[in-house]
Residue, then its C-alpha position, 0 to 999 in steps of 0.5 A: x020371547x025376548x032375549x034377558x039383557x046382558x053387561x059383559x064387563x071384560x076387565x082385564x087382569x081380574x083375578x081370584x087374588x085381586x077380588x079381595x079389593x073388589x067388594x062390588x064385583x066380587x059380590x056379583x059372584x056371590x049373589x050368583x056364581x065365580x068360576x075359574x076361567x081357562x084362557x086361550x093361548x096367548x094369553x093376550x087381549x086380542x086372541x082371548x076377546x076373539x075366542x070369547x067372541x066365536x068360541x074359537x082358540x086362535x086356530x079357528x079365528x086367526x088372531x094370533x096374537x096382538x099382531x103378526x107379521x102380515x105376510x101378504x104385505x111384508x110388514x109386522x102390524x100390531x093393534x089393527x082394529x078392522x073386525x073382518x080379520x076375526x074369522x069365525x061365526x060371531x057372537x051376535x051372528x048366533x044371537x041374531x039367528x036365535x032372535x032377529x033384531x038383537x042389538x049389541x053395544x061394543x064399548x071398546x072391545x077389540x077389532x070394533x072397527x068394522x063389526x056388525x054392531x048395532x052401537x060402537x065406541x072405540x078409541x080412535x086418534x086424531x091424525x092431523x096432516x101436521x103429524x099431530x096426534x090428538x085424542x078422541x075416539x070413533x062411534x057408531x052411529x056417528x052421532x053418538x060420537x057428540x052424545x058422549x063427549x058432550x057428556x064425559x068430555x073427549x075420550x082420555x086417549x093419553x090415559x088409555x095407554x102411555x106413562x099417564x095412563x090411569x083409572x081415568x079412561x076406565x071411568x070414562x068407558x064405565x060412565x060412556x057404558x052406563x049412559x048407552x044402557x040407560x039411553x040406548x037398551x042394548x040387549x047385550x052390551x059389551x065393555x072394556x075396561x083395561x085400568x089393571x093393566x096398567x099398574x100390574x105391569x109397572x110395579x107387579x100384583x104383588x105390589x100396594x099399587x095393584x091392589x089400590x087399581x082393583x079398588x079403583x076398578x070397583x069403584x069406578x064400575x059402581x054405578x054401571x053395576x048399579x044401572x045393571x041392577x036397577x034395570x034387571x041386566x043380568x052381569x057376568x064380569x071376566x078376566x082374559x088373564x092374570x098378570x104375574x110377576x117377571x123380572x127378566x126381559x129376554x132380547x130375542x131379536x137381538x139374539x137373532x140378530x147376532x147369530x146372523x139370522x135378523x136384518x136391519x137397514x139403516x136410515x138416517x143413522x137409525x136402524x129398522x128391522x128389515x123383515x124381507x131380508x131376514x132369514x129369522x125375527x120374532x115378533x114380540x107379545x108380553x110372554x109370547x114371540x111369534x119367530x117367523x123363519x123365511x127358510x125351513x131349513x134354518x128352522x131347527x137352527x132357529x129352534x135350538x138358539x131359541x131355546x138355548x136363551x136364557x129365559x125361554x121356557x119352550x118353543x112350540x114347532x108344528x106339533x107344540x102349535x097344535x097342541x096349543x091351539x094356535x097353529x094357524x097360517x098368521x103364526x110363526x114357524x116357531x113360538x117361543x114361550x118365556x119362563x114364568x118370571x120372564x117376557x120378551x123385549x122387541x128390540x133388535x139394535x145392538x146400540x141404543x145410539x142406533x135405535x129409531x127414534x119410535x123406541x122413545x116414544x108410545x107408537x104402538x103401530x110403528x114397534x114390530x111388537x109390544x113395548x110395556x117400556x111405554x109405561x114408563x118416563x124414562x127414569x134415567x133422563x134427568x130432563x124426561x119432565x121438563x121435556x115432556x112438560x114442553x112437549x105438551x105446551x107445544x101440543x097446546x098451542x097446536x104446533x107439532x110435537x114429540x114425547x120422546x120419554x119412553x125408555x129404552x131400559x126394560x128393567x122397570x117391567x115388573x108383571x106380564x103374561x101371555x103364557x098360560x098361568x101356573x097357578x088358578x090364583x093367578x089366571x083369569x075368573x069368571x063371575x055372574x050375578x044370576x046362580x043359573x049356569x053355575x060351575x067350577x070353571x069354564x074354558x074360554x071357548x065356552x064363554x060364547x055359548x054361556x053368555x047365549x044360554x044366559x040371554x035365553x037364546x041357547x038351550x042348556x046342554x044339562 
């Protein structure tokens, strides 16, 4: 017997209070069954994907965030994309156990890079030899790469994240999505679709613009639904978090920093953070920093600064990491955890004179963390337009450029997460468009083993 068919649409930032403008979506739990989901801690795309994925908190899987600090190469890496740094018995391992041959389409969810995947599409830059970065994305097989962008045009990269990141590189997931399970009849299909990160953490959920992205997710997931509906595919839509409001950035590098723990070294008049010699740095992630502490004796004195700052809610030593399931060797000595309105900056200059010249551009692998700053044209410029306007007729014209427009004001940030929420209205749902396997709520590390019951590949506990 054959394994039902799955579309499992990961559309970050979905919540109980979003659902309201998504009449498309919210019908799926209607005509099936809406849960409340109980993330994993950080509530993150990478560590919450990686737990759906093995059934895992980030102790068994080691993603412990966006990225750490690689101890093994000295260097704080965000957004790898190889999947061999997910530990763990996989979803498609079990499926293909269950039933050999199984196939699985991978739609730009993380660490695809690499996986044992029958079908991928991840976003995935031109680097050019000049410096010049240009949009596209890679596939498997590679011919796919052609079937697609001959289709939907180039991957929309600069619409994927940065200040002109919109509802167009969702659009162009959705319809790459429709296209494979039309053409290709994967048995589980995977797809990303981030639009709600976008204007949630630039103007906040509670804000007219959150409420007009839910409705554009919706609409632009439309036809999906309705390929999913056509060909008998049964659809369960999940959030890996909710996002909720914050109006305080809280500098803990630069806290370190002055209290003489964090190092830097100097290049060019630019400082960069020098994580060999620090005796103490955190890596930043939304509401979340992982403090990694060279000496165990400076451990406590870490601690107590850390919680001393003004908008640190706790910070998680041996037992509190444990606790949370995150206690794995890539994570910080310590984890500081931010106040429900507050998250955390990765800046470490004290002067902004002194900042590299990254800081003022979308270089999401060059930051020794997450910079959410990156939504945003720096509104205190008067000349970030013309700028960025030349910038781009450079682009054009193929010669090298630089979109220095990002601020270096944090204030603008108006939603985040990462901690784990307050409120279920706030936090992550579940919805699927069969009644089978219905319940209140599931964990997160119970997702892996519904979507195998809901395939038929897993026998039902009850």
């Amino acid at each position: 017997m054959s394994a039902a068919p799955l579309l499992v649409l990961d559309v970050v930032g979905m919540t109980p209070r979003l659902l309201a403008h998504m009449p498309r979506l919210r019908a799926l739990g209607e005509q099936g069954f809406a849960s409340r989901l109980d993330t994993s801690f950080p509530a993150v795309t990478c560590t919450v994907q990686s737990t759906f994925l093995t059934g895992q908190p980030a102790a068994g899987h080691g993603i412990v965030g966006n990225g750490w600090y690689f101890r093994e190469l000295g260097e704080v890496l965000l957004w790898r994309q190889h999947n061999r740094l997910v530990r763990g018995d996989k979803l498609w391992d079990a499926a293909r156990r269950a039933q050999p041959g199984y196939r699985v389409a991978n739609i730009c969810w993380w660490y695809a890079m690499g996986a044992d995947v029958d079908l991928t599409v991840t976003p995935r830059p031109v680097y050019y030899s000049d410096g010049r970065k240009e949009p596209d994305c890679y596939t498997w097989p590679p011919e796919l790469h052609d079937e697609l962008t001959g289709k939907f045009g180039t991957f929309p990269l600069f619409q994927y994240w940065g200040p002109t990141a919109s509802i167009a590189s969702s659009r162009w997931i959705a319809d790459a999505a429709r296209h494979v399970v039309a053409t290709h009849a994967p048995d589980l299909t995977l797809v990303y679709v981030p639009h709600l990160d976008y204007d949630l953490q630039r103007f906040g959920p509670d804000h007219p613009r959150a409420a007009a992205a839910a409705a554009q997710v919706d609409l632009a997931l439309g036809p999906l639904l309705d390929e999913a509906a056509a060909r008998g595919i049964t659809v369960v839509a999940l959030s890996e978090y909710g996002i909720t409001n914050v109006s305080r950035p809280v500098d803990v590098n630069r806290a370190l920093r002055r209290a003489g723990l964090l190092e830097v070294h100097t290049q060019d008049g630019m400082e960069y953070l020098d994580p060999w010699t620090s005796r103490a740095f955190a890596v930043a992630d939304h509401q979340v920093a992982h403090v990694y502490v060279r000496d165990p004796a400076d451990t406590d004195r870490v601690r107590q600064l850390l919680a001393g700052l003004d908008g640190v809610a706790e910070v998680l030593d041996e037992e509190g990491k444990k606790a949370h399931g995150i206690d794995h060797p890539r994570a910080g000595e310590l984890v500081a955890v931010a106040d429900p309105d507050a998250w955390f900056t990765y800046y470490y200059w004290l002067d902004d004179d002194r900042a590299p010249d990254f800081a003022r551009l979308v270089e999401i692998h060059r930051k020794p963390g997450y910079d959410p700053a990156e939504l945003f044209m720096d509104p205190d410029d008067p000349g970030v337009k013309l700028r960025a306007a030349a910038a781009l007729a450079r682009k054009k014209l193929g010669m090298r450029y630089r979109m220095s427009v990002v601020p270096l004001d944090p204030s603008p940030v108006r939603g985040s997460h990462g901690r784990l929420p307050d409120d279920p209205a706030d936090g992550p749902v579940l919805l699927c468009s069969s009644p089978e396997q219905a319940r209140d709520h599931y964990d997160a590390t119970e997702v892996k083993d519904l979507l195998l019951r809901l395939a038929g590949l897993a026998p039902d506990p009850h």
